[in-house]
N, CA, C, O and CB atoms as a CASP TS submission, in Angstrom:
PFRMAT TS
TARGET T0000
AUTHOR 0000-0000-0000
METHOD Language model
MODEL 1
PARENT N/A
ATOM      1  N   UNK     1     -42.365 -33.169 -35.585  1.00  0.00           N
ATOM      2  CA  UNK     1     -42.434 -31.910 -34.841  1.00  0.00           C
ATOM      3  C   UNK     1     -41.840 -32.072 -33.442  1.00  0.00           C
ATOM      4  O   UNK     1     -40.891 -31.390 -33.055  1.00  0.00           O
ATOM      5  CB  UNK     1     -43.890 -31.421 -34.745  1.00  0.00           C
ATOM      6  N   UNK     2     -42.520 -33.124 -32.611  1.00  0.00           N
ATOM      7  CA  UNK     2     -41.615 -33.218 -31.590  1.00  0.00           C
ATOM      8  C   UNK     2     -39.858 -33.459 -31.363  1.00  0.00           C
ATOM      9  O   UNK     2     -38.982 -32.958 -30.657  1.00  0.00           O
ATOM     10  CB  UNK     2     -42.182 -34.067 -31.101  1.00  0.00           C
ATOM     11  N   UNK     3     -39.931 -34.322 -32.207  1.00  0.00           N
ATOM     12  CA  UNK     3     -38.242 -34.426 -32.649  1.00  0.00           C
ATOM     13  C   UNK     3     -37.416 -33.139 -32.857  1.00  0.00           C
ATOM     14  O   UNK     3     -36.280 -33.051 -32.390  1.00  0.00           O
ATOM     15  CB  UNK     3     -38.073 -35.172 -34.103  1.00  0.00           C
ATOM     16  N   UNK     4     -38.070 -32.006 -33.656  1.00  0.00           N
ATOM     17  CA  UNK     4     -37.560 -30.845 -33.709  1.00  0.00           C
ATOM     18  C   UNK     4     -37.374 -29.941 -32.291  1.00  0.00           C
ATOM     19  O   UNK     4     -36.402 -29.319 -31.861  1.00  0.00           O
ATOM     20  CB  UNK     4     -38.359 -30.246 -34.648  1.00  0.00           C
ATOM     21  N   UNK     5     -38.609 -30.127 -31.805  1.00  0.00           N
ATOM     22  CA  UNK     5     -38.577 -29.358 -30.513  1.00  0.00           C
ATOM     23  C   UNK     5     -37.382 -29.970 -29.549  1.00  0.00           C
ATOM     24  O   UNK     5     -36.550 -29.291 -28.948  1.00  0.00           O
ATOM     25  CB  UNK     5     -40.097 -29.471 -29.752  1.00  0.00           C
ATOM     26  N   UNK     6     -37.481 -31.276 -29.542  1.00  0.00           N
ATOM     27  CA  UNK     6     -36.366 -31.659 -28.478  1.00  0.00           C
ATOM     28  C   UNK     6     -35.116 -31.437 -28.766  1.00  0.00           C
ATOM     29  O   UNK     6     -34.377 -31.537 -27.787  1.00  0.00           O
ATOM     30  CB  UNK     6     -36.335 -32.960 -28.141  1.00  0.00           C
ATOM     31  N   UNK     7     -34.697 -31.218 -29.575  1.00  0.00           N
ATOM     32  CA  UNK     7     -33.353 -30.957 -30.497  1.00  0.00           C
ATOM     33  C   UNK     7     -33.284 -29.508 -30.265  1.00  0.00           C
ATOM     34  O   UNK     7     -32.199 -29.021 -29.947  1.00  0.00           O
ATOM     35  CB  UNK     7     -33.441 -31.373 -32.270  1.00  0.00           C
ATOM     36  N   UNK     8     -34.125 -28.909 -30.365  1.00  0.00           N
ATOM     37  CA  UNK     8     -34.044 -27.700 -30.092  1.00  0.00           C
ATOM     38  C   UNK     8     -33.758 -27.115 -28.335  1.00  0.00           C
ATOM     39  O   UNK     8     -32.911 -26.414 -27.780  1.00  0.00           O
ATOM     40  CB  UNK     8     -35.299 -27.293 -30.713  1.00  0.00           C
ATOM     41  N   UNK     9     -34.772 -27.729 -27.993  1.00  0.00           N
ATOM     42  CA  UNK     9     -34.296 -28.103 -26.273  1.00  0.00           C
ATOM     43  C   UNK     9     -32.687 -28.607 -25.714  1.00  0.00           C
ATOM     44  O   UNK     9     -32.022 -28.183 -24.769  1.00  0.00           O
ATOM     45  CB  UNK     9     -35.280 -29.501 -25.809  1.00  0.00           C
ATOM     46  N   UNK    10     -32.505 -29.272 -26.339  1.00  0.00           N
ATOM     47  CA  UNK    10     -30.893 -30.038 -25.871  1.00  0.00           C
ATOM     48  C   UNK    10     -30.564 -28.849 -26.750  1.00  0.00           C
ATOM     49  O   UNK    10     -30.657 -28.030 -25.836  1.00  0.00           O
ATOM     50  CB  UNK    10     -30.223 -32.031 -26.394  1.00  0.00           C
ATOM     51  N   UNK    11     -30.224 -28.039 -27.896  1.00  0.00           N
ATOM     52  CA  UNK    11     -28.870 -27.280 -28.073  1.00  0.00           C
ATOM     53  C   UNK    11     -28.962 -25.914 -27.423  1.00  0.00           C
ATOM     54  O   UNK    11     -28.003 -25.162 -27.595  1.00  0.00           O
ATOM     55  CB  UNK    11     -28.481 -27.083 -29.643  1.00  0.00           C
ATOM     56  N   UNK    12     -30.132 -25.436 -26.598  1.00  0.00           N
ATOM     57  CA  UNK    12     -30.337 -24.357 -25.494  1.00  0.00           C
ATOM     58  C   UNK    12     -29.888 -24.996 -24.512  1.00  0.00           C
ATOM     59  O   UNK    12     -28.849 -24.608 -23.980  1.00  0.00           O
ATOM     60  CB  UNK    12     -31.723 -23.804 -25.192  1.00  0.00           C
ATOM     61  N   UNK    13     -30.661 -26.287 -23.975  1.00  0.00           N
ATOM     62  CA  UNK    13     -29.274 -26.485 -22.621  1.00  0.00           C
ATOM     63  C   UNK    13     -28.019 -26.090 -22.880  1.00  0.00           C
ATOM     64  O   UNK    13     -27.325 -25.218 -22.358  1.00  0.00           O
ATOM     65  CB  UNK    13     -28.883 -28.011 -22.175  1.00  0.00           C
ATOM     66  N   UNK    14     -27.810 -26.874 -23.788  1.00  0.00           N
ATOM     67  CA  UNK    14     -26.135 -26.846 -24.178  1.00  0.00           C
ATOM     68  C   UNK    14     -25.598 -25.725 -24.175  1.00  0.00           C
ATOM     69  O   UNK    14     -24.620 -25.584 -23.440  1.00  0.00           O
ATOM     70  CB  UNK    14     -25.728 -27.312 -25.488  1.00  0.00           C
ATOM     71  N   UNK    15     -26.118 -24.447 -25.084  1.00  0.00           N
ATOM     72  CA  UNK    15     -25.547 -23.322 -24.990  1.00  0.00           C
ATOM     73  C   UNK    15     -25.574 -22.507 -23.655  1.00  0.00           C
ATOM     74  O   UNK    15     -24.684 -21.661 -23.560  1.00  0.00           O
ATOM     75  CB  UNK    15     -26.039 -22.679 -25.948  1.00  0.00           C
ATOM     76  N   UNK    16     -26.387 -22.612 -22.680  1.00  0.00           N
ATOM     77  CA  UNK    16     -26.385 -22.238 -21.880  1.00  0.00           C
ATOM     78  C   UNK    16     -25.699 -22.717 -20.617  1.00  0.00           C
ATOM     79  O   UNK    16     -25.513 -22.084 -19.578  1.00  0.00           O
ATOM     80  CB  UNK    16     -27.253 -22.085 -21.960  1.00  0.00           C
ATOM     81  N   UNK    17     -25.345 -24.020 -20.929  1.00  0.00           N
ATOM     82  CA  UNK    17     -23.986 -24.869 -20.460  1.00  0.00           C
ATOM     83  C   UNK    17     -22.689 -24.477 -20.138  1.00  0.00           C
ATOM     84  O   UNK    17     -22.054 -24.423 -19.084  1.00  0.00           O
ATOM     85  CB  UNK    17     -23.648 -25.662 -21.321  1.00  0.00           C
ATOM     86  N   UNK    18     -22.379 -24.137 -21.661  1.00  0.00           N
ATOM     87  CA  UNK    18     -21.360 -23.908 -22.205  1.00  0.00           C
ATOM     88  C   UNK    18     -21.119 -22.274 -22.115  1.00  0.00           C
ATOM     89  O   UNK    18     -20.005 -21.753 -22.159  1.00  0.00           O
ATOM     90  CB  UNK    18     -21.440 -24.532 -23.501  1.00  0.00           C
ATOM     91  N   UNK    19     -22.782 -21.328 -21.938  1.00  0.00           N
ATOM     92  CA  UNK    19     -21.713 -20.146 -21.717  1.00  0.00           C
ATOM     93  C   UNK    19     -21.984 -19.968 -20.104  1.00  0.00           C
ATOM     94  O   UNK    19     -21.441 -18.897 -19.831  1.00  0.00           O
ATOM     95  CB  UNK    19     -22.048 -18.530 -22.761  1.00  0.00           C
ATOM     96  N   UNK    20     -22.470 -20.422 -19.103  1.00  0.00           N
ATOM     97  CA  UNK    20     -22.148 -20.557 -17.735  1.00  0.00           C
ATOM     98  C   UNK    20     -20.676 -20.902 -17.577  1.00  0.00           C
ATOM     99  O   UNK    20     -19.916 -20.289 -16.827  1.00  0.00           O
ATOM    100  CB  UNK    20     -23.023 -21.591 -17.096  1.00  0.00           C
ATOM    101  N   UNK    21     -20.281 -22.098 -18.467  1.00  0.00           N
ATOM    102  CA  UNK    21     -18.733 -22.610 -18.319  1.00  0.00           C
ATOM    103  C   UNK    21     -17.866 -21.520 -18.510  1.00  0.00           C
ATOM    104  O   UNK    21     -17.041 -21.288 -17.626  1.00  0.00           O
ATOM    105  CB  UNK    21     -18.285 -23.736 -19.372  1.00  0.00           C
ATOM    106  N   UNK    22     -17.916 -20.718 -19.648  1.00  0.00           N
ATOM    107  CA  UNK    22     -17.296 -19.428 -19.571  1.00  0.00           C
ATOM    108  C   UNK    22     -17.612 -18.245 -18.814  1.00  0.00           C
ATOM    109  O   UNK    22     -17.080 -17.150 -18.997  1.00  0.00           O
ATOM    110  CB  UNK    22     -17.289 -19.047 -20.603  1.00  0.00           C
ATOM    111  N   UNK    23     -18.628 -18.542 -17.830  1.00  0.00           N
ATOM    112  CA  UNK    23     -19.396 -16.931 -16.950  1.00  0.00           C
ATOM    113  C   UNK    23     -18.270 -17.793 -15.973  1.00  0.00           C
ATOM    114  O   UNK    23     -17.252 -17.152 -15.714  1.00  0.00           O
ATOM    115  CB  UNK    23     -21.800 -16.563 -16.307  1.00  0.00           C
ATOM    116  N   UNK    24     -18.339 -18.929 -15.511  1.00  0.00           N
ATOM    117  CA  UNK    24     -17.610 -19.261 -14.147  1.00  0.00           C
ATOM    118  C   UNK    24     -15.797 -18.663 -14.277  1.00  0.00           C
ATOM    119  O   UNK    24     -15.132 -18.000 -13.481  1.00  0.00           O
ATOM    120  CB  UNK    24     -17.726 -21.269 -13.906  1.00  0.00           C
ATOM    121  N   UNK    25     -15.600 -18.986 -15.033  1.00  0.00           N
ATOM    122  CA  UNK    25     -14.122 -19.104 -15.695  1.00  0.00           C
ATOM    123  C   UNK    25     -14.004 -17.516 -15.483  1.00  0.00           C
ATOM    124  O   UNK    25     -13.161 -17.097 -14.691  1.00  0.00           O
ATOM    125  CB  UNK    25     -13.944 -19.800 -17.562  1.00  0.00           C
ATOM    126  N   UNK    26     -15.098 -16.351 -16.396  1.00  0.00           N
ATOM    127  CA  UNK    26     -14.584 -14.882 -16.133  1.00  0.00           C
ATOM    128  C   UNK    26     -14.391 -14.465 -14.709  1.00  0.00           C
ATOM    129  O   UNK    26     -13.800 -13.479 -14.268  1.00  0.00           O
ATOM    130  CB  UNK    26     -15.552 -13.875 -16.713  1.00  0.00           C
ATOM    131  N   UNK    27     -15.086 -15.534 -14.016  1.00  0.00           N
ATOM    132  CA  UNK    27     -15.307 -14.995 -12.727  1.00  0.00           C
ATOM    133  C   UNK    27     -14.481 -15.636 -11.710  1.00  0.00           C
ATOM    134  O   UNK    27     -14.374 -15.222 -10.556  1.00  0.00           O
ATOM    135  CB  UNK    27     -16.680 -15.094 -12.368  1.00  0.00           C
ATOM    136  N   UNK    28     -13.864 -16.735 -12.221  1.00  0.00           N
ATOM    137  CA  UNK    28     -12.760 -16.989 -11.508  1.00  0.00           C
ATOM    138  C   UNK    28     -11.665 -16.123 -12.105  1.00  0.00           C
ATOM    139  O   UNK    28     -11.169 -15.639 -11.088  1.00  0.00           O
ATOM    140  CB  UNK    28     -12.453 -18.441 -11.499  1.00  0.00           C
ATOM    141  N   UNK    29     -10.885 -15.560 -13.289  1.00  0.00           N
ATOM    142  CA  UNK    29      -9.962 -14.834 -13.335  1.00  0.00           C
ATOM    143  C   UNK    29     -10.154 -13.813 -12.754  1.00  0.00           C
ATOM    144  O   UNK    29      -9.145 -13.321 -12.248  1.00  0.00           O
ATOM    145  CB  UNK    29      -9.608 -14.667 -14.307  1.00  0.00           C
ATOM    146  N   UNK    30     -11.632 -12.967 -12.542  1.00  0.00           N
ATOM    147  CA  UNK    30     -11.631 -11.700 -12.164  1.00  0.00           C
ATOM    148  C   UNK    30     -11.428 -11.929 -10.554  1.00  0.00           C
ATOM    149  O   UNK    30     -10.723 -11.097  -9.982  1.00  0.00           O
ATOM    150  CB  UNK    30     -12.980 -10.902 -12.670  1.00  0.00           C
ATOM    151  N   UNK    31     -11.945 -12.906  -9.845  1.00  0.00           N
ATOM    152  CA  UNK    31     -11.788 -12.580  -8.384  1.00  0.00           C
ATOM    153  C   UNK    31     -10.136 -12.974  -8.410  1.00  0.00           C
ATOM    154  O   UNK    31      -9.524 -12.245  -7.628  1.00  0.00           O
ATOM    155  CB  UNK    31     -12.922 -13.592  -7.191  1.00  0.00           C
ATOM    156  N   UNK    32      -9.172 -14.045  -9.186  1.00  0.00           N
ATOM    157  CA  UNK    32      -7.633 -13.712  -8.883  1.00  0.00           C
ATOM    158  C   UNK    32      -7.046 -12.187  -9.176  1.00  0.00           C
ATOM    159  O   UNK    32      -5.945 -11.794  -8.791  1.00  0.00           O
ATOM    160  CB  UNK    32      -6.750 -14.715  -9.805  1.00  0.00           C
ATOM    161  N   UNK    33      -7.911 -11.486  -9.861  1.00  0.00           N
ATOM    162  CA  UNK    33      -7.360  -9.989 -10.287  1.00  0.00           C
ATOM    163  C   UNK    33      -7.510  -9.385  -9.146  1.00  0.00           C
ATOM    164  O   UNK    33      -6.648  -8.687  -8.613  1.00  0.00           O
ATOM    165  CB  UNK    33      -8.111  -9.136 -11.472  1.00  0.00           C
ATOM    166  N   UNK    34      -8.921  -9.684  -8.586  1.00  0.00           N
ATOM    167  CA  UNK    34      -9.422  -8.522  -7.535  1.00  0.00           C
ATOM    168  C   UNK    34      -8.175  -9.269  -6.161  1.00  0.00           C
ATOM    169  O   UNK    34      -7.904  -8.431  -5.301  1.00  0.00           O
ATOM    170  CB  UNK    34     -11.768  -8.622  -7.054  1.00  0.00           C
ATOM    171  N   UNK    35      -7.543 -10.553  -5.973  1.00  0.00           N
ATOM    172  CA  UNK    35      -7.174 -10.658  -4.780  1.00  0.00           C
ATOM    173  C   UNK    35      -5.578  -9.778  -4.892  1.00  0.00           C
ATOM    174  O   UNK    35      -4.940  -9.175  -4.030  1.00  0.00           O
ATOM    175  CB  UNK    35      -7.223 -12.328  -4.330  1.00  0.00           C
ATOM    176  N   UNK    36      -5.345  -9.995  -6.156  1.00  0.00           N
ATOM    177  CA  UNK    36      -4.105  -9.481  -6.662  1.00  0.00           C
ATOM    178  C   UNK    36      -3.590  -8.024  -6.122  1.00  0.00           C
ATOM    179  O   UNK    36      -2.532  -7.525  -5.738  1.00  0.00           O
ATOM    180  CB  UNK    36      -4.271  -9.436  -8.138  1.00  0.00           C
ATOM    181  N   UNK    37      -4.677  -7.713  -6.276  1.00  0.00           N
ATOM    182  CA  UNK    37      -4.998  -6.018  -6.639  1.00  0.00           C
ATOM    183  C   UNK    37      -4.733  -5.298  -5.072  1.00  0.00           C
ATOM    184  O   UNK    37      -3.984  -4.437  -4.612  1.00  0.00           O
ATOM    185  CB  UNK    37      -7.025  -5.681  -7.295  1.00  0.00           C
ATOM    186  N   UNK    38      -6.083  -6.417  -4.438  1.00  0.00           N
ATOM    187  CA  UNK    38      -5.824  -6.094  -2.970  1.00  0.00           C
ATOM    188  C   UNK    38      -4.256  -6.298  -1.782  1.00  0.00           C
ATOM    189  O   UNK    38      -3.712  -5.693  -0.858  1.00  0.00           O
ATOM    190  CB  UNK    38      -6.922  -6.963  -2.452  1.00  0.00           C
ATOM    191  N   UNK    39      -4.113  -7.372  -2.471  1.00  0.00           N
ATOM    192  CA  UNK    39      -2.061  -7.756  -1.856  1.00  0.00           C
ATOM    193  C   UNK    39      -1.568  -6.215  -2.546  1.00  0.00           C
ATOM    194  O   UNK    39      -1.134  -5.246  -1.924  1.00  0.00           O
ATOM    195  CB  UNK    39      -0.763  -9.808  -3.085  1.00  0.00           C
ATOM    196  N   UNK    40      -1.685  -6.283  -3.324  1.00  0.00           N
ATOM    197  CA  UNK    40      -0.466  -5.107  -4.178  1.00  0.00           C
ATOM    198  C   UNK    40      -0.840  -3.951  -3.175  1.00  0.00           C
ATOM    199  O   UNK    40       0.040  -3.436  -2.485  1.00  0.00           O
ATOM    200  CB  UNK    40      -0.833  -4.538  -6.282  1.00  0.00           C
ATOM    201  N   UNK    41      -2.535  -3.431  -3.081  1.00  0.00           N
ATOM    202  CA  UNK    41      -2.373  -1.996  -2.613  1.00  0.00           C
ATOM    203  C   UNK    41      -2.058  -2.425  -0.686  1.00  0.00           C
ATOM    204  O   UNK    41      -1.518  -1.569   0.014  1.00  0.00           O
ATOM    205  CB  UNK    41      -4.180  -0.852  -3.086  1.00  0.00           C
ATOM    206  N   UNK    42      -2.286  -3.166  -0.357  1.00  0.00           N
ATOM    207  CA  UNK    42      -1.597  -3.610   1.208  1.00  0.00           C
ATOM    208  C   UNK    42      -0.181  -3.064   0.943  1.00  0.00           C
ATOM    209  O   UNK    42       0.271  -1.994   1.351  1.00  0.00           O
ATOM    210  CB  UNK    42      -1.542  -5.555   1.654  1.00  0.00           C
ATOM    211  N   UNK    43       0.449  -4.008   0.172  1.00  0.00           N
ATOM    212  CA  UNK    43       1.501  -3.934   0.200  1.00  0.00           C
ATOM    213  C   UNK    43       2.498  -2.363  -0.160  1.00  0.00           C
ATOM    214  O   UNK    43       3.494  -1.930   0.420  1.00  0.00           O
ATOM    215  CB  UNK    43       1.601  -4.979  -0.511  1.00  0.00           C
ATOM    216  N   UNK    44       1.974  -1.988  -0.961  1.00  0.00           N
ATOM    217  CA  UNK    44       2.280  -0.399  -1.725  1.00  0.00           C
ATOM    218  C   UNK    44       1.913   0.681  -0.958  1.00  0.00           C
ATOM    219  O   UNK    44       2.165   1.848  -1.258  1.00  0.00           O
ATOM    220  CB  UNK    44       1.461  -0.107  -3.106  1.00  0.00           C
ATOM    221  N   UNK    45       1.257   0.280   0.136  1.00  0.00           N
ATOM    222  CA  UNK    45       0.817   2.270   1.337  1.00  0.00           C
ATOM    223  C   UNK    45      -0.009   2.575   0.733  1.00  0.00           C
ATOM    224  O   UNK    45       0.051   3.752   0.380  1.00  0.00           O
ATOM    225  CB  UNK    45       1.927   3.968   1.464  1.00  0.00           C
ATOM    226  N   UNK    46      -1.214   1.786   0.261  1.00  0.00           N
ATOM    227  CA  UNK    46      -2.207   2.500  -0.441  1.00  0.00           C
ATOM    228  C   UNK    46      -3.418   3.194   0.342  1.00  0.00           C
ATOM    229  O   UNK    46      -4.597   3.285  -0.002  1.00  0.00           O
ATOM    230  CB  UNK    46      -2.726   1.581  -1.366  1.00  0.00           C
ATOM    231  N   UNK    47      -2.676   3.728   1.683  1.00  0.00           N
ATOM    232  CA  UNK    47      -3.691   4.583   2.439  1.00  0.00           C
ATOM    233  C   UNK    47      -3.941   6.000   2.209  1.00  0.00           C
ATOM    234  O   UNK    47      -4.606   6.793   2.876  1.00  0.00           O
ATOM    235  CB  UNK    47      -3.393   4.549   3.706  1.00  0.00           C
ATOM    236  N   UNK    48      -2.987   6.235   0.661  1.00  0.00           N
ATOM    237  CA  UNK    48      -3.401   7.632   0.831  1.00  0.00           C
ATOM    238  C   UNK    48      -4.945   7.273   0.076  1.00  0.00           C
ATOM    239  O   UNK    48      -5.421   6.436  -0.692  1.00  0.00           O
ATOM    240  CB  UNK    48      -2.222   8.955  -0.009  1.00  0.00           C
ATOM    241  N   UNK    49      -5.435   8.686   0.963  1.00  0.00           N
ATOM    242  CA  UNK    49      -7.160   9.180   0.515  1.00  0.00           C
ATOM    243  C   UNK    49      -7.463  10.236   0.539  1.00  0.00           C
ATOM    244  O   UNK    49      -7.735  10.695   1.649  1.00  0.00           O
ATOM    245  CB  UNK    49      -8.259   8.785   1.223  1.00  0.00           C
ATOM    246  N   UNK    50      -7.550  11.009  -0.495  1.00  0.00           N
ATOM    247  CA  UNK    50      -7.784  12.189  -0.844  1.00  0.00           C
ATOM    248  C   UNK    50      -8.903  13.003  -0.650  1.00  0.00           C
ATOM    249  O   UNK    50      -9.744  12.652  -1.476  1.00  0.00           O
ATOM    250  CB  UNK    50      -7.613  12.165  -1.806  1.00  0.00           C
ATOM    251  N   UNK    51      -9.315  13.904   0.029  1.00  0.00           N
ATOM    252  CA  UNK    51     -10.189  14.537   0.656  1.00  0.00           C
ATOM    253  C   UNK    51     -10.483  16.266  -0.171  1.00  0.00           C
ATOM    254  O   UNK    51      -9.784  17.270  -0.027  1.00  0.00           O
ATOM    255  CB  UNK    51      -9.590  14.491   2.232  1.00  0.00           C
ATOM    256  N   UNK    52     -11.746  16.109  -1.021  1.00  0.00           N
ATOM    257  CA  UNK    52     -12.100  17.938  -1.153  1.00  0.00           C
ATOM    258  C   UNK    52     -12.258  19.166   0.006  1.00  0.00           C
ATOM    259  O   UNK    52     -12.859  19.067   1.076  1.00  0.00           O
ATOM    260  CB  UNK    52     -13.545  18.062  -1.769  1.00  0.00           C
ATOM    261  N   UNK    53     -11.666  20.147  -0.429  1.00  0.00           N
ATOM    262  CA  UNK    53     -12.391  20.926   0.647  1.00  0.00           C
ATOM    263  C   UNK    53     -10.589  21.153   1.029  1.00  0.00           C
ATOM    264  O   UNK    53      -9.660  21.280   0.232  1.00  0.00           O
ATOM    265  CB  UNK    53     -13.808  19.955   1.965  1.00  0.00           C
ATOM    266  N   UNK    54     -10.563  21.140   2.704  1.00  0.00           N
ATOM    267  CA  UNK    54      -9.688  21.639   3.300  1.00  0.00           C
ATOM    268  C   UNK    54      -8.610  20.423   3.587  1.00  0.00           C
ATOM    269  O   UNK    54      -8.938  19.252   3.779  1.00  0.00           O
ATOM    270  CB  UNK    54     -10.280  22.352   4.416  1.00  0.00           C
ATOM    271  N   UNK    55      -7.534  20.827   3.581  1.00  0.00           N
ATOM    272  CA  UNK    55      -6.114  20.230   3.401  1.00  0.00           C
ATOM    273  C   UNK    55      -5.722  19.701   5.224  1.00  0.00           C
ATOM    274  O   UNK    55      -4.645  19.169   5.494  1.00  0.00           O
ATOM    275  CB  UNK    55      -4.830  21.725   2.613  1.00  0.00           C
TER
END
């Protein structure tokens, strides 16, 4: 029984290892998207801002 439990213990670390390894990774491509994003609208005049109401 204990043998089971610990086995069971090490392949929850593990998975939870392994999908942190992939949470870091989404989150490093997404902040190169977000820096991307931000150069492009610098760069492109992205000051227009559109306002309701009166012109």
């Amino acid at each position: 029984m204990f043998w089971i439990l610990l086995l069971l213990l090490i392949l929850v670390v593990f998975g939870f290892g392994f999908t942190l390894q992939i949470l870091w990774w989404v989150a490093a491509v997404l902040l190169v998207l977000w820096i991307v994003g931000f150069v492009q609208r610098g760069r492109g005049g992205g000051h227009r801002r559109y306002r309701r109401g009166r012109r």
